[in-house]
Structures are given as C-alpha cells and as structure tokens.
C-alpha positions as CSV (number, residue, x, y, z in Angstrom):
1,X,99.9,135.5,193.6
2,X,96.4,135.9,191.7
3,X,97.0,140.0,190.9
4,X,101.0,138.9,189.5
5,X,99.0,136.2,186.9
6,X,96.2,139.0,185.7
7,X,98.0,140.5,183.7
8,X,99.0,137.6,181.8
9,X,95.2,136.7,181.3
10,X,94.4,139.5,180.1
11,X,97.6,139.0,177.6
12,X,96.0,136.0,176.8
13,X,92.7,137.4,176.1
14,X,93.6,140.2,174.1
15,X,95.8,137.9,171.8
16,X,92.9,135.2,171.9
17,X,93.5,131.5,172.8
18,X,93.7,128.6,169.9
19,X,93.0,124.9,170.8
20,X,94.5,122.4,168.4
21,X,93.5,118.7,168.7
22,X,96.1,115.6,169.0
23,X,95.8,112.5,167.7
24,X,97.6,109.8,169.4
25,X,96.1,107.4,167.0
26,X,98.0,107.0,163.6
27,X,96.7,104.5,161.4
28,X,99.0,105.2,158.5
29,X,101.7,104.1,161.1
30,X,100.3,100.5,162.0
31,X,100.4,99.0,158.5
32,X,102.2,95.5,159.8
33,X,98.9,95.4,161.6
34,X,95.9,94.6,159.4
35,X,93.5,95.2,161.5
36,X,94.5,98.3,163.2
37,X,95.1,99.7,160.2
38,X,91.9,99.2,158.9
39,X,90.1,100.0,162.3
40,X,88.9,96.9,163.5
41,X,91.2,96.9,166.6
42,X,92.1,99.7,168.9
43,X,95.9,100.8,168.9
44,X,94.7,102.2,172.2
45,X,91.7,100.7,174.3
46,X,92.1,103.6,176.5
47,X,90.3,105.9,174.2
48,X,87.9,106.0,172.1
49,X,87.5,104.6,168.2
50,X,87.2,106.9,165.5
51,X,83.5,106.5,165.1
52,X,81.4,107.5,168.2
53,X,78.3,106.3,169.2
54,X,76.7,109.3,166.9
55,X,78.4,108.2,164.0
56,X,78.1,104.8,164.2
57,X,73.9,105.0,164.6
58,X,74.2,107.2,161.0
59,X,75.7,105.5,158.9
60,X,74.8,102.1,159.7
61,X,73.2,101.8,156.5
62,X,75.7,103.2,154.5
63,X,78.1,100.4,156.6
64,X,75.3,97.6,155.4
65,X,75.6,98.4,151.5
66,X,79.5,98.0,151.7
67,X,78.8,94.2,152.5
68,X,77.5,92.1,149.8
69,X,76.3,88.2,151.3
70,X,77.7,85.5,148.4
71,X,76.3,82.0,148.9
72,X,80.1,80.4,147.7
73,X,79.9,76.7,146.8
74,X,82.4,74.2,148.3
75,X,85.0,73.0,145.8
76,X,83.9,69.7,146.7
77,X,80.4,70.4,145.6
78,X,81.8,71.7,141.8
79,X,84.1,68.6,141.4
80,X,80.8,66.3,142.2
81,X,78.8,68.5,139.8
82,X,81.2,67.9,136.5
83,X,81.5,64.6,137.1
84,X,77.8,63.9,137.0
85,X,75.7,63.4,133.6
86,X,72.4,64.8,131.8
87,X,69.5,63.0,133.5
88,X,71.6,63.4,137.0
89,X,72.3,67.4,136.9
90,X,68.9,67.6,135.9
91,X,67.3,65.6,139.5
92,X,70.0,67.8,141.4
93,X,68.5,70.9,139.6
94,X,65.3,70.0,140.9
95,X,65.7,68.8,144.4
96,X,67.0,72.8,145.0
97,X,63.9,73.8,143.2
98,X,65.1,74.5,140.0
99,X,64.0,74.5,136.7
100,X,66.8,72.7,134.7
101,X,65.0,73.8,131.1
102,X,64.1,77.0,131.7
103,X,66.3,78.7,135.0
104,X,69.8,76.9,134.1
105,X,71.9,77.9,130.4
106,X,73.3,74.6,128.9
107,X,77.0,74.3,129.9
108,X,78.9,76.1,126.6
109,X,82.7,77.0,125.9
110,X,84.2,78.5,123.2
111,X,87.8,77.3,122.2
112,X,90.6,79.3,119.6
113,X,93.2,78.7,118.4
114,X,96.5,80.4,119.2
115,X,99.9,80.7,117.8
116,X,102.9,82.8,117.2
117,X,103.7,81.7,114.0
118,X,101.0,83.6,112.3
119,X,98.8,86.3,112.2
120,X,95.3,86.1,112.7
121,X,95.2,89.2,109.8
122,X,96.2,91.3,107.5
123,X,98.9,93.8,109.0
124,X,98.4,96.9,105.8
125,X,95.7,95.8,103.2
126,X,96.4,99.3,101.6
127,X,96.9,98.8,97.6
128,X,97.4,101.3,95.5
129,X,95.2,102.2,92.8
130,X,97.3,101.8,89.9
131,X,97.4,98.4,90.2
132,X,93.3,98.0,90.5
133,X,91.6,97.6,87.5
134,X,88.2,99.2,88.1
135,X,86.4,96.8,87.0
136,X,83.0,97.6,89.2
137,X,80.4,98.6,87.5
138,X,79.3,100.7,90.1
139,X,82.9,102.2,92.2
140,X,81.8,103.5,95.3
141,X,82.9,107.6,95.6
142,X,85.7,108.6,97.4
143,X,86.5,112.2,99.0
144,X,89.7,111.9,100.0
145,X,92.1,114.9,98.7
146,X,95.2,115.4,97.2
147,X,97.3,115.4,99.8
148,X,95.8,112.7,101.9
149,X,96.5,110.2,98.9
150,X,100.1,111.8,98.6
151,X,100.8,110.7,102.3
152,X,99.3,107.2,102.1
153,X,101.4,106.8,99.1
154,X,104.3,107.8,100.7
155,X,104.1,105.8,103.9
156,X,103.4,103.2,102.1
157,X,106.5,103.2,100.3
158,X,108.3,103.9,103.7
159,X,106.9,101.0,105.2
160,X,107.6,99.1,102.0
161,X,111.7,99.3,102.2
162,X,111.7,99.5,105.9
163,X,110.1,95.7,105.9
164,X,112.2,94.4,103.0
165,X,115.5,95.7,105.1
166,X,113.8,94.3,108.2
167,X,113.7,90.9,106.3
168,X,117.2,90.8,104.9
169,X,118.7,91.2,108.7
170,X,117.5,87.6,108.7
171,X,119.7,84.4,108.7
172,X,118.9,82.7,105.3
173,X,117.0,85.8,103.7
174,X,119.9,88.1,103.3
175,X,119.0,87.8,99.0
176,X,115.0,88.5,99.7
177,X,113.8,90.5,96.4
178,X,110.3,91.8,94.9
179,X,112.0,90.4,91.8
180,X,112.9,87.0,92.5
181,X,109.4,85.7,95.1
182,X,106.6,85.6,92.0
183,X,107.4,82.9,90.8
184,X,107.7,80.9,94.4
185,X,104.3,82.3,94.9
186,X,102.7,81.2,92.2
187,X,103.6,77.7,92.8
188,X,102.4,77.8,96.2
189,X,99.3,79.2,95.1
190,X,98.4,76.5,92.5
191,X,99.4,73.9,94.6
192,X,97.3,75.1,97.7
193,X,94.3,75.1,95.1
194,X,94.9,71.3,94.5
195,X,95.3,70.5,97.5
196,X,91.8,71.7,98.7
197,X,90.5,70.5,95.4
198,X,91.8,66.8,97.0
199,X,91.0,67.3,100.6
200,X,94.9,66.5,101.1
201,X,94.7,68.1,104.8
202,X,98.4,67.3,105.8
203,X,99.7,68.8,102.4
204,X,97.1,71.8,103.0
205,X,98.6,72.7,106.4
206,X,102.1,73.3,105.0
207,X,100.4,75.7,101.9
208,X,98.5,77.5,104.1
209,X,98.8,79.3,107.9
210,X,95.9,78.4,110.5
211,X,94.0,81.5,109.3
212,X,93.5,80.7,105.6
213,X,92.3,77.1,106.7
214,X,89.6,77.9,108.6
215,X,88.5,79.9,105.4
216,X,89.1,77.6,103.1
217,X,88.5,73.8,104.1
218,X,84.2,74.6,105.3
219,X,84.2,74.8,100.9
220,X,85.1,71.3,100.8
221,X,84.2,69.5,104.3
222,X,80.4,69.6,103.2
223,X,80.4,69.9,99.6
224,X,83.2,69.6,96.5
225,X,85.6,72.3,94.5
226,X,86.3,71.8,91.3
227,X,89.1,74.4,90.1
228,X,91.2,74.7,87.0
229,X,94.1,77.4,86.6
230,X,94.3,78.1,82.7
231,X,96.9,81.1,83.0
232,X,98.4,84.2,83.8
233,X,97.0,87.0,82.1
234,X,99.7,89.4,83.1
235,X,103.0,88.6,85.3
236,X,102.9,88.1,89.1
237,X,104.0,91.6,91.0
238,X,104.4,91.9,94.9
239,X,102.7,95.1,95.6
240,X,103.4,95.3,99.1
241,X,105.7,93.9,101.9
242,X,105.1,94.4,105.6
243,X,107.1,92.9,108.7
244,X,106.0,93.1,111.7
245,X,107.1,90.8,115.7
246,X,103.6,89.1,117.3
247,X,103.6,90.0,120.4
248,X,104.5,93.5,119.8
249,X,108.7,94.7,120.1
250,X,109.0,91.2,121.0
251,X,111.8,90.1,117.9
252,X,109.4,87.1,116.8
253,X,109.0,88.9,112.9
254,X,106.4,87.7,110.6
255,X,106.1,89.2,107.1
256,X,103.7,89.4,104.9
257,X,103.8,89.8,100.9
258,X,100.5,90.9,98.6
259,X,101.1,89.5,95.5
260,X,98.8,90.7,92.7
261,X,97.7,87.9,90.4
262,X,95.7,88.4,87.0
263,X,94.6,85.1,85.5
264,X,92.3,83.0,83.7
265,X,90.6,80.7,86.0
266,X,87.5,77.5,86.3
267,X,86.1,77.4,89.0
268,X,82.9,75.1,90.6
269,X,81.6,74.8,93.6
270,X,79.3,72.1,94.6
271,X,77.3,71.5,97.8
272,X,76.7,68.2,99.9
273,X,74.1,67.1,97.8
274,X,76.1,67.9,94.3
275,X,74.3,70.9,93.6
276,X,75.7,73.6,91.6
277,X,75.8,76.6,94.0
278,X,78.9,78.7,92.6
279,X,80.8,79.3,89.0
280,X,80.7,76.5,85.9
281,X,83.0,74.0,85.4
282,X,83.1,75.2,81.4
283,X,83.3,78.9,81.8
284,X,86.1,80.5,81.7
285,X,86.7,84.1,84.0
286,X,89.1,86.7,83.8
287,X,90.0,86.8,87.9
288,X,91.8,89.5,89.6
289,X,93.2,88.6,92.6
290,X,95.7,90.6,95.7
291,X,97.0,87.3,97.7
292,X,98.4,87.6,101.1
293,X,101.6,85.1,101.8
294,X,102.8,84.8,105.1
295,X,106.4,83.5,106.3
296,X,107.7,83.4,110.3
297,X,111.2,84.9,109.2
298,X,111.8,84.6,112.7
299,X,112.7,80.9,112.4
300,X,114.9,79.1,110.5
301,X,112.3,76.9,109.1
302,X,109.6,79.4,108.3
303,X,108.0,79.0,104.8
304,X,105.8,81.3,102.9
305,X,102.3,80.1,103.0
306,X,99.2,81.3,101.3
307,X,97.2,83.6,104.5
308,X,94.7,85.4,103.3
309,X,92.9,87.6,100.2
310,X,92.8,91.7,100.0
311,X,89.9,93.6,98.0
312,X,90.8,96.9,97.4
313,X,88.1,99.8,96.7
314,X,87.4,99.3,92.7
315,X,87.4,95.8,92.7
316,X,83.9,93.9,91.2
317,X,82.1,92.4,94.3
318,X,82.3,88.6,94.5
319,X,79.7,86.8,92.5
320,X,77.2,85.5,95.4
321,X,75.7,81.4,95.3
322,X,73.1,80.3,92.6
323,X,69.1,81.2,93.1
324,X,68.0,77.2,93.6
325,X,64.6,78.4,91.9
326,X,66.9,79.2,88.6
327,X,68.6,76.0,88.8
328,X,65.4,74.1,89.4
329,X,62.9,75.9,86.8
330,X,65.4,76.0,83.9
331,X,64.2,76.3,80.5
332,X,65.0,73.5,78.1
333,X,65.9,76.0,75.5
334,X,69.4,77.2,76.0
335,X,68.7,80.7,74.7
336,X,66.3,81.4,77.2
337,X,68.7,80.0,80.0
338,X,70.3,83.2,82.2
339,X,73.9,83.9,81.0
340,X,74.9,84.9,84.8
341,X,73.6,83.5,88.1
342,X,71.1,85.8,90.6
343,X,72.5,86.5,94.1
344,X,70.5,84.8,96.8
345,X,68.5,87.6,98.9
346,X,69.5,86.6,102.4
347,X,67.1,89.1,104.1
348,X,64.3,87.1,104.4
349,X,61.8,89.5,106.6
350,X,62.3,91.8,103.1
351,X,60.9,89.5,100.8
352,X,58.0,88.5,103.2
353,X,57.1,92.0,103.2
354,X,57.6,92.3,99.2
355,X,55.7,89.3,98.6
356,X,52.8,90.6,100.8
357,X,52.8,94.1,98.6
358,X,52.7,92.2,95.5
359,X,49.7,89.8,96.6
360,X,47.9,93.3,98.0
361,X,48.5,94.9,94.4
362,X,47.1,91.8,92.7
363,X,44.0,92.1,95.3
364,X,43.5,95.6,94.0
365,X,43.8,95.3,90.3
366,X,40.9,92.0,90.8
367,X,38.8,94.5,92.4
C-alpha cells in the first residue's frame, strides 16, 4: 500500500505543496447584524475572533485613543439652566467650582435676517469707464491689457441683453425698456431720500429692500439728515441690467438695474447731539452717483426699490466726517475758516506714536 502512494509523494514534492487559508467568517455578509458586523459578537463561538490574544495586548492603546469619554448633560439639566436668572446661574456656577466671571463666556447669539425677495448684494458692479468721470485726483493704475478690457466689455453686453430678455419672459414686464425705467427711478430715489430725511419707517420699507435699510436708517436713528435734491445735471441712464433666481436655478428671478445719476445735491448730516459731522446745509455739490434698484420680477407684486450704491475705479473717494477740533477752534474771521473739511484719522496707535516724535523733536531743538 505505502510503496503504490510513494510515487505520488514524491509527485507532490517535486511540484511543491501550497496551503491556502479559509475564512468561514464573513463580516461583509452579516450587515443585518450590527454587532457581528462590526466585531463585537462571534458569527461563530466555535472559533476564534479576529484579534488573538497577541493582537489584542498591542494595540490596546491604539483601541484606548479611539474612545473619547464626554460628560453629556441631561436635557432636564439644560431646560432648568435657561430658565434660571443672573444672580442664580452664577451660585450654580460656583457650587461646581466655577468661576462665573472669568471660566464661563456670557450667553451671546447673533440673529440675520433672511429673505428671498432680495439680495444681500450686488450681483455685477462692473461699469464701464465711459460713463465714469474721473474725477480722483489721484486714479489708482491699472494694468489690465487690451484684450482683457475687450472681453469684460463684451460679456458685459452679453449679460446685459440676456437679463433684459430674461425679464420680458415675465407676466406684467413683457414692455421692460432701458428707455422708459429713468424716470420711475428717479422718483423712487428722491422719495426714498425724504423718507429717511422724515424717519417715515413704513414708507422707507416699500423704497428700499432689507439691504439698503440697514445702511441707511443708523444715519438717522442717532442723529438727523438734512438733504435737498436741486437737479439733474445730465439725464438718468441705466448702465447695466442683471437677472439672476436666489437660491440658484431655482426660477425665483430678481433683477437688478445700475442707474447712473449726475446731479446737484445738499446734503447735512448731524449727530445725536446736533453736531455738524458731514456736508453743509448751504453748499451746493456736483454728486455722481451709480444706484442699484432691485425688483423680485418673480412675483406679481414685486416693485423696484432702491438696494444699494456702486463705486467704480475713477470715482473721488467719499468725503470722510468733520475733525471736531476744526469745528470747535474755528476762527471768527471767515477767510481764515477751511473751505473743505479734514478726514478724521481713525488709527489712533499712529497718531500716539506721531505725537510722541513731535514732543521728542521739540525736546531736542530746547536742548
């Protein structure tokens, strides 16, 4: 029996003899079981886990970082802790040891607005720059090239058409011109300037969207505006037109116009305490202005409201609030009086640091 079997061993031998390993154990196939499937329980108790004794001794530490201990408070606990005032969070604070005015933050939320009817923005501020009047005495440089300019001009006409046919697919907007919205926009812009000049809130709300309030009404909730339209320098163009859906490919359009106004304006601003801090009440100023009107075409009753302001590159900057030591030391002579107000410097650590130079130079000269 034996010498009929050797020379199969030694077929064996010669060819060489592979050992493959089979699993009985397949997690992948146990996922209605949670915890065979993630190796807390044995499919079979018969044999042994995946991690042997070995194993298991090294990585127990590696096992420890995986779990992360969270001292949860009871819901209970929360509801009892809102309810309770100042003086009371403060003795619970320090019954657990706690410092309530240095360890705990105050409680602090932050609330916004949202809507749909408006955008919290200008959706393409781009203007071009024949319509600018460079007017800044100091135009910052630009190194764009030719070509760049040539495309930005280009989409922007693109974009200009596609908006104005996106807004004539409208019910009640199926006549929407450049031609025939200046003078609409005009009126809404002087009487949105009243409005704020009176403090008429419910009147404001139907001149203006949510974004241009928030802008607009701090000027007169702790001071006054006085303001005075004496007239268009040059007639109102729309310069560009943009529609766009908020959310995004959602249909709920909202377009937006830039109207470009050039007029003759009086304007005063005062603070709480009747101060002068802006403009003259007297003077007259040449302003040049690119106003952003909003409408939710969307809607039937969508209106166009004043949004926001645009200030292309070549623009003047905007003239900053009155120096308070100019308006207190004035000169009785009116010659000597400045003819144009001094920015405030807001950077105060600057003008410590000049002041302490000056005083040092002083020293020195003494000396």
């Amino acid at each position: 029996m034996l010498s009929r079997q050797l020379p199969q061993l030694r077929l064996l031998a010669s060819t060489g003899c592979v050992t493959t390993q089979i699993c009985s154990v397949h997690h992948h196939k146990e996922r209605h079981d949670l915890e065979r499937f993630i190796g807390m329980k044995r499919s079979n108790p018969a044999k042994a886990n995946r991690n042997t004794n070995t194993n298991e001794y090294l990585f127990r530490k590696a096992r420890a970082k995986k779990t992360l201990i969270i001292d949860l408070p009871e819901d209970s606990q929360i509801r009892e802790r809102e309810k309770l005032g100042p003086n009371e969070l403060r003795y619970k604070f320090l019954e657990k040891g706690i410092n309530p005015y240095k360890d705990v933050t105050p409680r602090t939320w932050t609330e916004h607005q949202a809507t749909y009817q408006s955008f919290y923005g200008v959706i393409d501020s781009f203007i071009k720059p024949s319509y600018v009047i460079n007017n800044d005495p100091n135009p910052p440089a630009t190194n764009k090239k030719f070509t760049t300019k040539v495309k930005e001009q280009v989409s922007h006409i693109y974009h200009d058409q596609k908006s104005v046919r996106r807004i004539r697919k409208k019910e009640g907007l199926q006549s929407f011109s450049k031609k025939s919205m200046p003078p609409v926009l005009e009126k809404i812009y002087i009487d949105a300037h009243q409005a704020l000049v009176n403090r008429n809130k419910n009147e404001l709300h139907n001149l203006i969207t949510e974004h241009a309030f928030a802008k607009m009404w701090p000027d007169v909730e702790n001071g006054s505006v006085r303001w005075e339209l004496i007239r268009f320098n040059e007639p109102t163009k729309i310069v560009s037109v943009r529609c766009e859906d908020n959310p995004g490919r959602s249909g709920n359009d909202i377009a937006q116009v830039i109207a470009r106004f050039h007029s003759t304006q009086k304007l005063a601003v005062y603070d709480r305490f009747g101060k002068l801090v802006l403009g003259s009440e007297t003077d007259e100023k040449d302003t040049l202005e690119f106003v952003v009107f909003e409408c939710h075409v969307a809607s039937l009753d969508g209106e166009w409201r004043l949004h926001d302001k645009v200030y292309p590159s070549g623009i003047a900057p905007k003239e900053g609030p009155l120096d308070k030591k100019i308006i207190e030391n004035l000169p009785e002579d009116e010659e000597l009086r400045p003819t144009a107000s001094v920015p405030l410097k807001v950077r105060i650590t600057e003008r410590i640091n000049e002041e302490i130079k000056e005083e040092q130079e002083k020293e020195k000269i003494e000396k």
